[in-house]
N, C-alpha and C positions, 0 to 999 in steps of 0.2 A: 186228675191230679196234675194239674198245670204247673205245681212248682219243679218237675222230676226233669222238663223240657229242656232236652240240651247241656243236662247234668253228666259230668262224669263219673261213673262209678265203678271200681274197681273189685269186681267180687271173687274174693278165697273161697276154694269148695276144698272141703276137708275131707278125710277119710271117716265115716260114718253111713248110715242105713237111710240117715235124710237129706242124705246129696242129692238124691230123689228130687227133693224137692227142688232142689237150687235149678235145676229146668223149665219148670212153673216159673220160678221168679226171676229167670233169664225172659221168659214169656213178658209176663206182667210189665218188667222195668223198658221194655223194646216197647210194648202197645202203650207204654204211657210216655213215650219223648226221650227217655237217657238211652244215655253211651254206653255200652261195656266194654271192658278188656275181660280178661279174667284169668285167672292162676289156677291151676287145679294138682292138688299135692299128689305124692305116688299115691300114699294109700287111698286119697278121694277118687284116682282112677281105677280101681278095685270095684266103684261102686256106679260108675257114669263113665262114658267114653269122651275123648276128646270130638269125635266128630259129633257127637249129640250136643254136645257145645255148641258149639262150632255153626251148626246149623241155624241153629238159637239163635245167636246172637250177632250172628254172622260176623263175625271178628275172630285172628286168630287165639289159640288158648296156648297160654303160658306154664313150660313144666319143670323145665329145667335150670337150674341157678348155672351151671357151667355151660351152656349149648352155646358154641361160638355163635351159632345164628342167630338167638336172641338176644345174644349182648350186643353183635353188630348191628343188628334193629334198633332193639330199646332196652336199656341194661335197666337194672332192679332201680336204680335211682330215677330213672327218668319214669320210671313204670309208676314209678310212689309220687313222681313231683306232676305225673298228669291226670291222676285223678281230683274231684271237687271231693269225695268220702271214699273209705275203703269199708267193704261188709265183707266181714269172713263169716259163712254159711254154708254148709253148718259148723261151726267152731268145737271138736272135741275135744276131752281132756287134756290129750297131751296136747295144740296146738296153745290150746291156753295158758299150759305147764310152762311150755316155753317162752310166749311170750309176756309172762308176769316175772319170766328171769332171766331175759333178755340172750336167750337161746337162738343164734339165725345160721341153718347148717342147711337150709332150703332156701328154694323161693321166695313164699311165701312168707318165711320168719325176717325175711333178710327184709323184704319188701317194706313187711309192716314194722320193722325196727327203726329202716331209714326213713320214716314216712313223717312228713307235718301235715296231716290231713287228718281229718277226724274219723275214726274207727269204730266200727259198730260191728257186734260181734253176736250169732244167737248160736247159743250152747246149743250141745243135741249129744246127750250119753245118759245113761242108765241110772237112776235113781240114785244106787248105792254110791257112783262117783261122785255125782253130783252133790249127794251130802256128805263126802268125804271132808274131813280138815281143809286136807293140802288144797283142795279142789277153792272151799271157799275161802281160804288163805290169798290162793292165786288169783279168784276173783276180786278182791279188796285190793291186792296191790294194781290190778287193770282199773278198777275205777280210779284210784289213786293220779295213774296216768293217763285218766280223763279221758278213757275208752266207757263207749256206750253198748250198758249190754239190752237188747232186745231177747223175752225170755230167761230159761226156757218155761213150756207150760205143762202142767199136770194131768197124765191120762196111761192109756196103753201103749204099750213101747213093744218094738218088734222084738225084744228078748222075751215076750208074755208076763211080765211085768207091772205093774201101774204103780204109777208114780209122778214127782216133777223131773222134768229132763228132756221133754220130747221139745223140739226146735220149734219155734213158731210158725204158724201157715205163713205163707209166701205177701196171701193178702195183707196181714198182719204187720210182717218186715217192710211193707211197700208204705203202705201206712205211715211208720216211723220215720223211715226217710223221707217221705213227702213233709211230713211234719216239722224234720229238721230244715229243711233246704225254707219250707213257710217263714220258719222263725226267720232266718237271716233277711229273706227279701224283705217282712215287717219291722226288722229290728235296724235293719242299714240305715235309716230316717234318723237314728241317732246317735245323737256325737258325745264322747266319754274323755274323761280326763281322772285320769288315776294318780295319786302319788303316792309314794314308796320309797324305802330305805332310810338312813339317817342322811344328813347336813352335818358338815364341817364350818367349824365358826375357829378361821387363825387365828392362834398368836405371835407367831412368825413363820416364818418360812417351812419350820418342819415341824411346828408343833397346834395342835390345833382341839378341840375342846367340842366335844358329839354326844349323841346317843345312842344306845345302844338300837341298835337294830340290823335283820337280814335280809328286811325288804320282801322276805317271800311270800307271804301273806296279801302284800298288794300287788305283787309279777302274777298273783295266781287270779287275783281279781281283775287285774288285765286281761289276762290269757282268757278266761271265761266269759269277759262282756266280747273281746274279739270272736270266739267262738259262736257267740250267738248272734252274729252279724254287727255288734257297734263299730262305729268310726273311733279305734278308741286309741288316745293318748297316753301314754308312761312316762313322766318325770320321773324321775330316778335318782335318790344321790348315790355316793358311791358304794355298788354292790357287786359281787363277782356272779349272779344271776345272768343265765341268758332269757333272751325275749322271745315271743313269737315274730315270724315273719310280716305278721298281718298286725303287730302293732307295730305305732309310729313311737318308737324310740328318742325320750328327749336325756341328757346326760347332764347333771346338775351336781355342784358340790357345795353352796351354800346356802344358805335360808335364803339369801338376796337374792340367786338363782333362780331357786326353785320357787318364787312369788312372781319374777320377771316374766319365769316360761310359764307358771298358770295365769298370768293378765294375758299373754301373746296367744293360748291356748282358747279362750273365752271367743264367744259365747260357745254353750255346750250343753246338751237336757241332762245329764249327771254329773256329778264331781266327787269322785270319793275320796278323801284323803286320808291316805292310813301311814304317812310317812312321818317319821320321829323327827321333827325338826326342830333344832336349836333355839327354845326359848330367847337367849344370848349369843351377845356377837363381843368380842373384844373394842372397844372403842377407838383402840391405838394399835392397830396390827404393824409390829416392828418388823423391819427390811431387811434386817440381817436375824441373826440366830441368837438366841438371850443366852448369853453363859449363864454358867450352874451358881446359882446364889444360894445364901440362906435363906432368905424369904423374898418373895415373889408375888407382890400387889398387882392385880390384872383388875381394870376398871371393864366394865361390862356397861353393855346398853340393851334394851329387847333387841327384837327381831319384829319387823312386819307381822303380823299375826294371820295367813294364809287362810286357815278357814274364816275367820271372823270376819276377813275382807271380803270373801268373795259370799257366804251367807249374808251379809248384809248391802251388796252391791244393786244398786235401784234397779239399774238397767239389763245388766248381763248375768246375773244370778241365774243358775240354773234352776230345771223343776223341780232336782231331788240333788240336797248337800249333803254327805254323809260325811262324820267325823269319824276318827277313832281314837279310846281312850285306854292306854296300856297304864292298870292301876296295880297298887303290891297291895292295896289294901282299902275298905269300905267303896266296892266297887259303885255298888248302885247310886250309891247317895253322889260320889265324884264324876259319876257319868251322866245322872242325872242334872247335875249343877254347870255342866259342862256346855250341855244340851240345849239351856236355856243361856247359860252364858253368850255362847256362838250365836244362835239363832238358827243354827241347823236343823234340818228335820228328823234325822236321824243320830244315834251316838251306837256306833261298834265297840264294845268295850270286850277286853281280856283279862285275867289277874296273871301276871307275869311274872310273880312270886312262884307262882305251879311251874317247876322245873320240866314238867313235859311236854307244857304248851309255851311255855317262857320263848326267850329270846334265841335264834337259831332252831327251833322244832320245826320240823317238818308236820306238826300235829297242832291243832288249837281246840277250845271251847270258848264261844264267844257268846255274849249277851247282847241285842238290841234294844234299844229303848228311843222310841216313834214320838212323835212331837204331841202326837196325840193323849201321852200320857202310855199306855200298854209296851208291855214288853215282851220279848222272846227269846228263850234260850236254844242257841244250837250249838250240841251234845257234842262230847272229845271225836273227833274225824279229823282225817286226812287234810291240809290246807285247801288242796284241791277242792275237795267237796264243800267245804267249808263259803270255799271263793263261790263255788256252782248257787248253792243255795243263794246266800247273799244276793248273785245278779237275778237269779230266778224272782226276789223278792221284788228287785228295782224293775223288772221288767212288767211285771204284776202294777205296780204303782205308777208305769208309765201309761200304761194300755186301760 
């Protein structure tokens, strides 16, 4: 497993019966090339000693969130900012309790709270918790926040029990990681340009003429193609969203902008534009501020048309254009007409009349419709998830 070489990975050992195991895979990730640090909570030392760590991995183990010594070493933020992934194994109940609600009164919570690394997480509790509500409540808010869960899987469990809950073999979680760290090294070969949020089209100075939009929908399809190794760009109009570190943040406020920064961004193997831009622009943008009139004639002219130029550009066209088409009504037929209008290969459409996936939801359901003619519906979820699928699809179409 050549992608693991010289990987940092930071592994949480929780309090449960398969901490056991997290010595095996202290084993495995040493004989296959990575780094470890690793944090071991109170209760996980109930069940594994720090020197059996220790031994392992030969680095020291991390226990304390107040130890003067480890803060004058390497305080909880630097512990989070030098890993490449963090794996909490085995992740119980309550470590996941907390962090699906942003609980950090340890190490470990503190660790994984301040952390911009990607997190992989394999469950390991008893059946009963596991199909608990709160349990898989707290697990949908973790995927939400684009934690990866590995597991758990179905059998006998040390309470004598059988069920799903038991933590994945060590071989298993190694697996996963090797596979994530794969994707990045295969997916860095390509270059992404994302856009997002609305465009302002002035009419003077403080008054100016938009669409509605929160942007979050394409920050998460950013956040998602950077996750999986793309080189990837975010034009932005103006949104109060923050970005990830590892995308290239570009800052736009009008349609003229945001067409400037995707010609400067070009060439690129993806382009997905999901940003509400300003059909219109004022043709006479006044220099001072227009007193309150009765009536108020504003001449209007288009705007550049962003997807249609760059879907139809000879030279610098990417492999895969996607649009998106936020309709209130006859979705199919308007995204359809859309689709062939642009020349794009793809059209993301929403109906934004549905107040729960509408404008500002942290939530969507979106339809794709492929140049090929066939379409796909993916179901009300999280933006996050929403964003996952989606690049999972364009990754699939690059490879």
């Amino acid at each position: 497993m050549k992608s693991l070489i010289n990987k940092k990975v930071l592994l949480i050992i929780c309090g449960g019966i398969a901490a056991y195991k997290s010595l095996e895979l202290i084993r495995l990730l040493k004989k296959n090339g990575a780094n470890i640090k690793t944090i071991l909570t109170k209760s996980g030392s109930e069940f594994v000693t720090p020197l059996s760590i220790t031994s392992l991995s030969q680095s020291k183990v991390y226990q304390d969130l107040f130890s003067l010594e480890d803060e004058a070493e390497m305080d909880h933020i630097s512990l989070s900012r030098w890993s490449d992934l963090i794996l909490i194994a085995p992740a119980t109940a309550n470590t996941i309790s907390k962090l699906a609600n942003g609980i950090s009164d340890d190490l470990a919570s503190t660790v994984a709270l301040a952390s911009n690394k990607k997190i992989f997480i394999a469950p390991a509790m008893n059946v009963r918790m596991w199909e608990h509500k709160s349990t898989k409540d707290n697990i949908k808010k973790l995927k939400s926040y684009n934690y990866k869960l590995i597991g758990p899987e179905i059998g006998d469990m040390a309470c004598g029990e059988y069920g799903e809950g038991k933590m994945s073999e060590p071989t298993s979680i190694l697996k996963e990681l090797n596979n994530y760290f794969d994707t990045l090294n295969s997916n860095s070969k390509y270059k992404a340009i994302v856009t997002a949020g609305p465009t302002h089209e002035y009419i003077d100075p403080v008054r100016y003429i938009t669409n509605k939009s929160s942007g979050k929908q394409g920050y998460e399809i950013a956040k998602s193609l950077s996750n999986k190794g793309f080189e990837t760009t975010l034009i932005s109009g103006p949104t109060n969203l923050e970005v990830d570190d590892n995308v290239n943040l570009i800052k736009v406020e009008t349609a003229e902008e945001m067409f400037r920064a995707t010609q400067n961004s070009l060439p690129a193997d993806v382009a997905v534009f999901s940003a509400a831009v300003g059909d219109y622009k004022v043709k006479d943008i006044q220099k001072v501020k227009i007193k309150k009139q009765d009536n108020l004639n504003l001449k209007l002219e288009k705007n550049m048309d962003i997807l249609n130029y760059v879907s139809n550009h000879n030279s610098l066209r990417p492999k895969l254009v996607i649009g998106f088409a936020a309709e209130t009504n006859d979705l199919e037929n308007y995204s359809i007409k859309k689709l062939n209008d642009k020349n794009c290969d793809w059209i993301v459409a929403n109906d934004v009349s549905n107040k729960n996936i509408g404008f500002n939801s942290d939530f969507n359901e979106v339809s794709i419709f492929f140049k090929k003619g066939n379409k796909e519906k993916l179901s009300y979820k999280h933006k996050s998830e929403i964003s996952d699928e989606i690049v999972e699809k364009i990754i699939n179409h690059l490879n």
